[in-house]
DSSP file (Angstrom, degrees, kcal/mol; ACC not computed):
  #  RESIDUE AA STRUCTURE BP1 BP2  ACC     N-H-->O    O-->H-N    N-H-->O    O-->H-N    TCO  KAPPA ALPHA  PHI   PSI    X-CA   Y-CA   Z-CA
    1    1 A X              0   0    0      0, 0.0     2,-0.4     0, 0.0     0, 0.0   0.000 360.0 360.0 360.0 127.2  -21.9    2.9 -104.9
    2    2 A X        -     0   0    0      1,-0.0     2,-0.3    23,-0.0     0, 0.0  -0.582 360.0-171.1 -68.6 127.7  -20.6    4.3 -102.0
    3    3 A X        +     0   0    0     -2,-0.4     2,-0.4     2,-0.0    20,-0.1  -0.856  20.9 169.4-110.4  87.4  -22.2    4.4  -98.3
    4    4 A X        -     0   0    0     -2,-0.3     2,-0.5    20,-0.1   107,-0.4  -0.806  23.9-163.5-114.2 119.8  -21.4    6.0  -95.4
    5    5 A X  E     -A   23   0A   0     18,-1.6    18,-1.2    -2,-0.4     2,-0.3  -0.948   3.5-157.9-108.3 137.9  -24.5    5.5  -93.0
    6    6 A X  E     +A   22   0A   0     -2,-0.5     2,-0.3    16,-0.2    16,-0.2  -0.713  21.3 163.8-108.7 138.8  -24.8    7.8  -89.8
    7    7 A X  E     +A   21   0A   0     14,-0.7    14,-2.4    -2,-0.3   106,-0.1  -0.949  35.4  52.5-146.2 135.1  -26.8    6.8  -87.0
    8    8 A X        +     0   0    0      1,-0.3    11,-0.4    -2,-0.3    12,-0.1   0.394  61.6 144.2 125.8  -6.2  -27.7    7.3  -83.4
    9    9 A X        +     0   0    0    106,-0.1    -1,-0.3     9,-0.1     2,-0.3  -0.408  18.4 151.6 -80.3 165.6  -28.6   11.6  -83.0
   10   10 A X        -     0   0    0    103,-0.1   106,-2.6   106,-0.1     2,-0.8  -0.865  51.9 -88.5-151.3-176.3  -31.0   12.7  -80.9
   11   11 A X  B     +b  116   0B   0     -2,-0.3     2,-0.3   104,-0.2   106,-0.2  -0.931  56.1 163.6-107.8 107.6  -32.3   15.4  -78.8
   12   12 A X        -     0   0    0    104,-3.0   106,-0.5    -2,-0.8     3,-0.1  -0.909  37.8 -90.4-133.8 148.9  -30.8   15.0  -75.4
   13   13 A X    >   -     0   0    0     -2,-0.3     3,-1.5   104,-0.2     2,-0.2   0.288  54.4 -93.1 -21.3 135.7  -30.1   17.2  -71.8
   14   14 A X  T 3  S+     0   0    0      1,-0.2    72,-0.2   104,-0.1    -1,-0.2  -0.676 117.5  32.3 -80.6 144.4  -27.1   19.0  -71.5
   15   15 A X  T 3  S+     0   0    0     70,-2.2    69,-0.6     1,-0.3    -1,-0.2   0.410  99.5 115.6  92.9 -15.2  -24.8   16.7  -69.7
   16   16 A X    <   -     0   0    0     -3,-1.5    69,-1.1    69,-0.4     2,-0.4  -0.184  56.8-114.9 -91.3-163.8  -26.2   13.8  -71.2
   17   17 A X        +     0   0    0     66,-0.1     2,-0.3    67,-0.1    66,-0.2  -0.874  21.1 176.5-122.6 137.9  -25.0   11.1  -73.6
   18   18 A X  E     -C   82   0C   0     64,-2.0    64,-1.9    -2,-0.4     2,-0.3  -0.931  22.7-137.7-134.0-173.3  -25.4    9.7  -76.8
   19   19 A X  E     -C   81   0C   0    -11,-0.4    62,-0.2    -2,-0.3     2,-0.2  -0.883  19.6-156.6-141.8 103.6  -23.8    7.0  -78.9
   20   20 A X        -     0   0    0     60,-3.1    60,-0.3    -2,-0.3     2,-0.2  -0.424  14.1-164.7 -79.5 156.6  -23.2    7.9  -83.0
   21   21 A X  E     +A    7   0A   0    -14,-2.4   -14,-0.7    58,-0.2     2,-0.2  -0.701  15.1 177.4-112.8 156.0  -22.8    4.9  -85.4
   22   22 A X  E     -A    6   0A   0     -2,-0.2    56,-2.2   -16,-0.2     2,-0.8  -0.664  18.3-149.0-164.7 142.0  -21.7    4.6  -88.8
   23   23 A X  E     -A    5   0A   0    -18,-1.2   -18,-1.6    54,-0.2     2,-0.3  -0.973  22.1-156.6-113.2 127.6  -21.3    1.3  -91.2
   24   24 A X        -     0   0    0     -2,-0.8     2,-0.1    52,-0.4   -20,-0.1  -0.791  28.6-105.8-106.4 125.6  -18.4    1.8  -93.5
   25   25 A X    >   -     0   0    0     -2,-0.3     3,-1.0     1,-0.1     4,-0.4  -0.317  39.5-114.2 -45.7 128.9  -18.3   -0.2  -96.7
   26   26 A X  T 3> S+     0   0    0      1,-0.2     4,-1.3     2,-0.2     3,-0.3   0.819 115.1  60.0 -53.6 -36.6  -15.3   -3.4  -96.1
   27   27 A X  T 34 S+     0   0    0      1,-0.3    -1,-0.2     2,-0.2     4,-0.1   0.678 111.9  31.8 -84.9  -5.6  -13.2   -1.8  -98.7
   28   28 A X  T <4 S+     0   0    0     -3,-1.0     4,-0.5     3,-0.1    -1,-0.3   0.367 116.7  52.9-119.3  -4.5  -12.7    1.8  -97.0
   29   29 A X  T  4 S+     0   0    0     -4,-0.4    -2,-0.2    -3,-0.3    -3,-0.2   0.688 104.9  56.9 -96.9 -16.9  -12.8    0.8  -93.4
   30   30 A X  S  < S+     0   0    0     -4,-1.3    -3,-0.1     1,-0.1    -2,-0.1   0.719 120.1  24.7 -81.6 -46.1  -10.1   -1.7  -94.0
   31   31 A X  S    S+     0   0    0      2,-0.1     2,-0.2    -4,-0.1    22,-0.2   0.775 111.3  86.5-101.5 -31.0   -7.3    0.9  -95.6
   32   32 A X        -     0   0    0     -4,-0.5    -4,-0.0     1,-0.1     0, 0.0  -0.501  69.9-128.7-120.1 149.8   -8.3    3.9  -94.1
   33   33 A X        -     0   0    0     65,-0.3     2,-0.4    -2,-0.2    65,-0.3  -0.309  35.7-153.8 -29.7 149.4   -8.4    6.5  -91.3
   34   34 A X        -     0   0    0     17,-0.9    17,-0.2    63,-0.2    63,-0.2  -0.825  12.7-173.2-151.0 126.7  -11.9    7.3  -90.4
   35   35 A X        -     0   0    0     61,-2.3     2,-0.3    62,-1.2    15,-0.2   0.263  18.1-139.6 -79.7-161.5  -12.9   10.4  -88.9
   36   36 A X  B     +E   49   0D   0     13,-1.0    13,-2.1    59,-0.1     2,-0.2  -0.524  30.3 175.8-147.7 137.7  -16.4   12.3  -87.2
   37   37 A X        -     0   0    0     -2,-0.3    57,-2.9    10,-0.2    10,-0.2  -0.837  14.7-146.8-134.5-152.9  -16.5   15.1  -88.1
   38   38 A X  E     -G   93   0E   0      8,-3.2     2,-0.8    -2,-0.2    55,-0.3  -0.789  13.3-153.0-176.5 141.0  -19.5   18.1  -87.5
   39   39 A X  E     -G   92   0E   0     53,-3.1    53,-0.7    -2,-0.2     2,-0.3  -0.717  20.5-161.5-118.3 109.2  -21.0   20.9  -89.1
   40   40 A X    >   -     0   0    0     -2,-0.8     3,-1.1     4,-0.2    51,-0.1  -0.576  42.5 -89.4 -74.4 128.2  -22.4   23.6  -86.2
   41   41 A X  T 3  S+     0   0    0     -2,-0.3    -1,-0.1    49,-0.3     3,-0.1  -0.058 116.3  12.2 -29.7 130.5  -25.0   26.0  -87.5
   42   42 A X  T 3  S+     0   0    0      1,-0.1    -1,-0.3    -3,-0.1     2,-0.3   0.704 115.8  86.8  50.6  24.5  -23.0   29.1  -88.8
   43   43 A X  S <  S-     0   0    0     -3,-1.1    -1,-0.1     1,-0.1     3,-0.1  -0.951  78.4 -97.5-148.3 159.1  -19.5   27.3  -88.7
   44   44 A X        -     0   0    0     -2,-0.3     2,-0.3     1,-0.2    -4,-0.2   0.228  51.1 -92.6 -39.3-170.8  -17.2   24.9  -91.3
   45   45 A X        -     0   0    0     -6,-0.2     2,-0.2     2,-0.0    -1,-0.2  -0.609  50.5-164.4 -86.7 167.7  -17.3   21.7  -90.8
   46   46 A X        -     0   0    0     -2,-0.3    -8,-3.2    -3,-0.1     2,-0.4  -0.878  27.5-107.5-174.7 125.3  -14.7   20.7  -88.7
   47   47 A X        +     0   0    0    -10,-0.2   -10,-0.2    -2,-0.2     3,-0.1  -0.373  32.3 178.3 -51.9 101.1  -13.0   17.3  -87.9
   48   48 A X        -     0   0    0     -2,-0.4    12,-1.0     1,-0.3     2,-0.4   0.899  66.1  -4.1 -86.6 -47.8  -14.2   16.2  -84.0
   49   49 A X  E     -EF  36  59D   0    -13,-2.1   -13,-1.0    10,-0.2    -1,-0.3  -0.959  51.3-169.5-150.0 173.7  -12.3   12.8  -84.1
   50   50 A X  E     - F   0  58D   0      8,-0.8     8,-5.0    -2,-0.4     2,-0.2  -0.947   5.8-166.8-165.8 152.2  -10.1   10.1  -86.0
   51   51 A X  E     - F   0  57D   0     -2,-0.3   -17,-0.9   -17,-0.2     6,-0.2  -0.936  25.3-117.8-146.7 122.6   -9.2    6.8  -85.1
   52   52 A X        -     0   0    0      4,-0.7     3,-0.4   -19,-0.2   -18,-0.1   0.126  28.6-113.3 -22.5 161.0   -6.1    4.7  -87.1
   53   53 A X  S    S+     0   0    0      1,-0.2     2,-0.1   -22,-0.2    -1,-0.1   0.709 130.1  51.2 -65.6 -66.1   -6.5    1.6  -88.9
   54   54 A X  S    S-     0   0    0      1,-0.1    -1,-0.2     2,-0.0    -2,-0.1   0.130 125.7-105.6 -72.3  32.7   -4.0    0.6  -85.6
   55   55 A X  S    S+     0   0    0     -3,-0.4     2,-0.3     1,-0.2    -1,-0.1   0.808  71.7 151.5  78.6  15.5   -6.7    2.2  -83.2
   56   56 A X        -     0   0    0      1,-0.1    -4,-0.7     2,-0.0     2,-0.6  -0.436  31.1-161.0 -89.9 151.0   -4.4    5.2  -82.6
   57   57 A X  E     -F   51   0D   0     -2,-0.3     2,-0.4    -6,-0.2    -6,-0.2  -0.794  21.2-170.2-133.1 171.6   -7.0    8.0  -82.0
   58   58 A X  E     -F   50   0D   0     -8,-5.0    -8,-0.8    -2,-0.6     2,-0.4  -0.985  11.7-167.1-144.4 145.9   -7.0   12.2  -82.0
   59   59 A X  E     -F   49   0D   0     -2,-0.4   -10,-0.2   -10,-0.2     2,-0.1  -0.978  29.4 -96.1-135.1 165.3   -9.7   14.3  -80.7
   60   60 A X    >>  -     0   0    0    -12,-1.0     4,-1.4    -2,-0.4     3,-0.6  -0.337  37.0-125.9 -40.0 139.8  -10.7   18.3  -81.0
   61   61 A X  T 34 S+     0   0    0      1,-0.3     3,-0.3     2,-0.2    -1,-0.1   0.932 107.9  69.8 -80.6 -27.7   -9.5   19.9  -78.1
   62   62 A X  T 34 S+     0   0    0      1,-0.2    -1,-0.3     3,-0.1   -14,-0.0   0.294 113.0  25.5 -94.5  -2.5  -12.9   21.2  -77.5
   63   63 A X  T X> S+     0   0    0     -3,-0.6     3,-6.0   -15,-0.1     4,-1.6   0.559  82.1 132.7-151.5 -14.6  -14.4   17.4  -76.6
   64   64 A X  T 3< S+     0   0    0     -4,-1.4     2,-0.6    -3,-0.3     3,-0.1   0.029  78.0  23.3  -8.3 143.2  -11.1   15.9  -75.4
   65   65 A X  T 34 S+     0   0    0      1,-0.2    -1,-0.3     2,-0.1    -3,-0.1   0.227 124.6  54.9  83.5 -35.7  -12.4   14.2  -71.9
   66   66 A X  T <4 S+     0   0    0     -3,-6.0    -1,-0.2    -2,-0.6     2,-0.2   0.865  97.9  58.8-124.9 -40.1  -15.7   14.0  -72.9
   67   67 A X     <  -     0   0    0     -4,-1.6     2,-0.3    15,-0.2    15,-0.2  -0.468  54.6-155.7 -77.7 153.1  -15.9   11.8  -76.8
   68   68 A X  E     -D   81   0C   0     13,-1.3    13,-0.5    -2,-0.2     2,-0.3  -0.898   2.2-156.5-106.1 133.0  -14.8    8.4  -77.6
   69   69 A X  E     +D   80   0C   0     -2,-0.3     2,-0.2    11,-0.2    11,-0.2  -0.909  22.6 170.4 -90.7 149.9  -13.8    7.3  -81.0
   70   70 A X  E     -D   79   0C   0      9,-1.6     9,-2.2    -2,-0.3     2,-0.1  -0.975  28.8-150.8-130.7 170.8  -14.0    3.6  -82.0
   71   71 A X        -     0   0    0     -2,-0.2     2,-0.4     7,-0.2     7,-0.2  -0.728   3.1-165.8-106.6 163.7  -13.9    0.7  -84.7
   72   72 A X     >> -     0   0    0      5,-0.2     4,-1.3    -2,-0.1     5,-1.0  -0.963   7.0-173.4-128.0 112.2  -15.8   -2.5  -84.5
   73   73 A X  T  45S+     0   0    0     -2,-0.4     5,-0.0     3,-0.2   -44,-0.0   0.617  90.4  53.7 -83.6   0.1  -13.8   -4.6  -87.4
   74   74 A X  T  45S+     0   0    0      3,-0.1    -1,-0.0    -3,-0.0    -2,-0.0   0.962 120.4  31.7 -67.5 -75.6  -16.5   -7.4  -86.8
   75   75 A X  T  45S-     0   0    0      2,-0.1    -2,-0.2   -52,-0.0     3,-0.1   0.886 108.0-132.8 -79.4 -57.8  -19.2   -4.7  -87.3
   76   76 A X  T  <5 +     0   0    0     -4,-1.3   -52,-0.4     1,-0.2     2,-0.3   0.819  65.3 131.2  89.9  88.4  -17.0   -2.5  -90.0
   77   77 A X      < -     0   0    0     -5,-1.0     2,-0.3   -54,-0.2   -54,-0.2  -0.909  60.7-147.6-157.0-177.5  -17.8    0.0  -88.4
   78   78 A X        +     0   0    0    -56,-2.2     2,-0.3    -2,-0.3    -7,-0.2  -0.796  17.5 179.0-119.9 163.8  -17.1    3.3  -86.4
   79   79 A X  E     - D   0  70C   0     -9,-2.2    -9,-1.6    -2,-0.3     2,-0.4  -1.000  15.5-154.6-153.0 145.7  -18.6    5.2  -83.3
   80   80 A X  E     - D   0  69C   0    -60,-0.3   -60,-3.1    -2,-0.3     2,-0.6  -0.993  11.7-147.8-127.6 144.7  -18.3    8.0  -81.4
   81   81 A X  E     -CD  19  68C   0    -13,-0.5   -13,-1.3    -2,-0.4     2,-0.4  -0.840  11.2-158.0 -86.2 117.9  -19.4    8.5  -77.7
   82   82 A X  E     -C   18   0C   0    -64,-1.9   -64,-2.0    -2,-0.6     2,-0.3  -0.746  13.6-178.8-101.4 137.6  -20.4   11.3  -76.8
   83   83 A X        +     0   0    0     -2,-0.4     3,-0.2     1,-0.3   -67,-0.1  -0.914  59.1   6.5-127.0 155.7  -20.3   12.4  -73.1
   84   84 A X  S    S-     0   0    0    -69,-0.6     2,-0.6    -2,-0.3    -1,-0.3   0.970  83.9-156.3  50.5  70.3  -21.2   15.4  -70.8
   85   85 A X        -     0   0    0    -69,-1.1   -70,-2.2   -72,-0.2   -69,-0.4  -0.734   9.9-158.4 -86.2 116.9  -22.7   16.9  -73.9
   86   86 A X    >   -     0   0    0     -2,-0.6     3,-4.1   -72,-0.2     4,-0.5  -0.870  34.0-103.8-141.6 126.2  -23.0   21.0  -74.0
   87   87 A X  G >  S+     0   0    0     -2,-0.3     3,-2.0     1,-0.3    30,-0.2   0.827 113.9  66.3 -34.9 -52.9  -25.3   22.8  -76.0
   88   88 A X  G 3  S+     0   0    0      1,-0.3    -1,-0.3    28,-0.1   -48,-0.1   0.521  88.9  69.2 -47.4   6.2  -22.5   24.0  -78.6
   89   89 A X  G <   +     0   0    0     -3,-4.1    -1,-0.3    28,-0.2    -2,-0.2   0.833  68.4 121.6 -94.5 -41.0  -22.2   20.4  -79.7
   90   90 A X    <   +     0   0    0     -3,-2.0     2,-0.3    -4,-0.5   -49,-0.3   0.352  48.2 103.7 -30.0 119.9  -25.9   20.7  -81.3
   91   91 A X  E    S- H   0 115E   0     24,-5.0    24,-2.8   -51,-0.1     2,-0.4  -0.994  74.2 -79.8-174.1-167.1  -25.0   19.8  -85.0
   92   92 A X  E     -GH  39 114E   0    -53,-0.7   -53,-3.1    -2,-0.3    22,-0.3  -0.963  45.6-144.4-115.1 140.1  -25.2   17.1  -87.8
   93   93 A X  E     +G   38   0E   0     20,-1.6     2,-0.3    -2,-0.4    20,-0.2  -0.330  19.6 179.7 -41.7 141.3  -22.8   14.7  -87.6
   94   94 A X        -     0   0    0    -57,-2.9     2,-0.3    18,-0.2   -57,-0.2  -0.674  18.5-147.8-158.1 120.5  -21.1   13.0  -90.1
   95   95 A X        +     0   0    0     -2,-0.3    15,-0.4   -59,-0.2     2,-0.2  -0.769  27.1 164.5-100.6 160.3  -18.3   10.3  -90.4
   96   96 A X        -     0   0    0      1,-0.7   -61,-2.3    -2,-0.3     4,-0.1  -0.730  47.7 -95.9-168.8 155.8  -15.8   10.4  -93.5
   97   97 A X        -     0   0    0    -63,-0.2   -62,-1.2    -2,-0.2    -1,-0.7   0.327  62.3 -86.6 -60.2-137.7  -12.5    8.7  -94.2
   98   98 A X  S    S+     0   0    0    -65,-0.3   -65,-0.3   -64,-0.2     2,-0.1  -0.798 130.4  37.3-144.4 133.6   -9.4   11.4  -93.1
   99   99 A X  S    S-     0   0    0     -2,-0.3     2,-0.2     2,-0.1   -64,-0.2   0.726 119.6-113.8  -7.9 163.7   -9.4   12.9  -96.0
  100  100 A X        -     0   0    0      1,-0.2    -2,-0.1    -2,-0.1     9,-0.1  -0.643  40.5 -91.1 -91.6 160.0  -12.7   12.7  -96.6
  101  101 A X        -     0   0    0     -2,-0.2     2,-0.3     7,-0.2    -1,-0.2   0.128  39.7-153.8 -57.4 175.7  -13.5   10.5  -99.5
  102  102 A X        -     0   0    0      5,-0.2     2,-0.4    -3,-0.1     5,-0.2  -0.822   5.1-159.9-166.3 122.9  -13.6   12.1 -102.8
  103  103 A X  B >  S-I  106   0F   0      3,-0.9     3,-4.5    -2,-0.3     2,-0.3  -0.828  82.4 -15.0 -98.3 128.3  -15.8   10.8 -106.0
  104  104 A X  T 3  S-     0   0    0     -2,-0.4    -1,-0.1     1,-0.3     3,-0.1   0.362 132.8 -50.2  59.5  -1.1  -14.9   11.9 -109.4
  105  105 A X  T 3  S+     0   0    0      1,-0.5    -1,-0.3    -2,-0.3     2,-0.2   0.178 124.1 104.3 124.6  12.8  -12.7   14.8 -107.7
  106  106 A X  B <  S-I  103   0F   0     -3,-4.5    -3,-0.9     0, 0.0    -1,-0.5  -0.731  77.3-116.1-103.5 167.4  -16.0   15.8 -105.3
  107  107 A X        -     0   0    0     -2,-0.2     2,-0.3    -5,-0.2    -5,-0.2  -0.919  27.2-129.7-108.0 153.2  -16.0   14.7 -101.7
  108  108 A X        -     0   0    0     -2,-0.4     2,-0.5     0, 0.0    -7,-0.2  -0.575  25.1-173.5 -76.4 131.6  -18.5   12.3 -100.7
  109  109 A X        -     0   0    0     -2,-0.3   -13,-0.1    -9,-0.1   -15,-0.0  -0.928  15.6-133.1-146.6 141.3  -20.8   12.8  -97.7
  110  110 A X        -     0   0    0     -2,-0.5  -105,-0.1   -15,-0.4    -1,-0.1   0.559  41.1 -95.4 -46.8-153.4  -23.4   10.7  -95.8
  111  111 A X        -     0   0    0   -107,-0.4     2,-0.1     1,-0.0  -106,-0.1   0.818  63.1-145.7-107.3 -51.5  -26.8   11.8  -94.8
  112  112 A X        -     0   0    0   -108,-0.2     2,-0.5   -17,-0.1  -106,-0.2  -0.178   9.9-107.0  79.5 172.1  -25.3   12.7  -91.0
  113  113 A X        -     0   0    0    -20,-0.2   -20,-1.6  -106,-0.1  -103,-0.1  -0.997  28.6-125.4-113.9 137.3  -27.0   12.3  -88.0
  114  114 A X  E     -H   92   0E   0     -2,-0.5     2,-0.4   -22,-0.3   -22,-0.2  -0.462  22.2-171.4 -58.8 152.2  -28.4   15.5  -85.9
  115  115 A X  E     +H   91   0E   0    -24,-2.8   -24,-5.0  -106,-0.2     2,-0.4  -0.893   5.0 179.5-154.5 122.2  -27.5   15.9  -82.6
  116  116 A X  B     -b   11   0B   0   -106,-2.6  -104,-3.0    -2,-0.4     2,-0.5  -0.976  14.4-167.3-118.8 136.9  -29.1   18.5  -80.4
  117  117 A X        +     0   0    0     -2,-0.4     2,-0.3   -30,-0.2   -27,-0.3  -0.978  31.6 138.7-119.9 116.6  -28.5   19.2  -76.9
  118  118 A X              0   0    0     -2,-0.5  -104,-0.1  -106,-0.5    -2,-0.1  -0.940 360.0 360.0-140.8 144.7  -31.2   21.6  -75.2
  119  119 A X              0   0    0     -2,-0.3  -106,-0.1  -106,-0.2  -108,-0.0   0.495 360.0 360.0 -99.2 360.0  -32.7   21.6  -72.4
């Protein structure tokens, strides 16, 4: 069974930081892209970063500057840092290959994490 685990939101300052998690199953972090992506209240979901199998990375222009993507292939897993953090980032999180996976012709999604910035 597939598991895409989210970790690491919180309710933090604007301008502050946090640090998302996610443990990717060996046989899909190995082959694949793997994204964040994050779904704002009233809005799509909508792909915030991807990072390559080779580390090659892409961001939203809208967090450019301020997020990190990365892989730990020790850990199998992926992370993003989030910096300088601005209320309109407030969402759940979620990370996914690029496509997002897709079971039985449905796409799969984790739990997410929330991430709020208020002050």
């Amino acid at each position: 069974q597939v598991q895409l685990v989210e970790s690491g939101g919180d309710l933090v300052q604007p301008g502050g930081s946090l640090r998302l998690s996610c443990v990717v199953p060996e046989d899909i972090f190995g082959s694949n892209t793997m994204g964040w992506y994050r779904h704002l209240s009233g809005k799509a979901r909508e792909e915030v970063a991807r990072i390559t199998v080779g580390s090659i990375t892409r961001y939203l222009d809208s967090v450019k500057g301020r997020f990190t993507i990365s892989r730990d292939a020790d850990k199998k897993s992926v992370y993003l840092t989030m910096n300088s953090l601005k209320t309109e980032d407030t969402g759940v999180y979620y990370c996914n290959t690029i496509p997002a996976l897709k079971i039985r012709s449905h796409e799969y999604w984790g739990q997410g994490t929330q991430v709020t910035v208020s002050s």
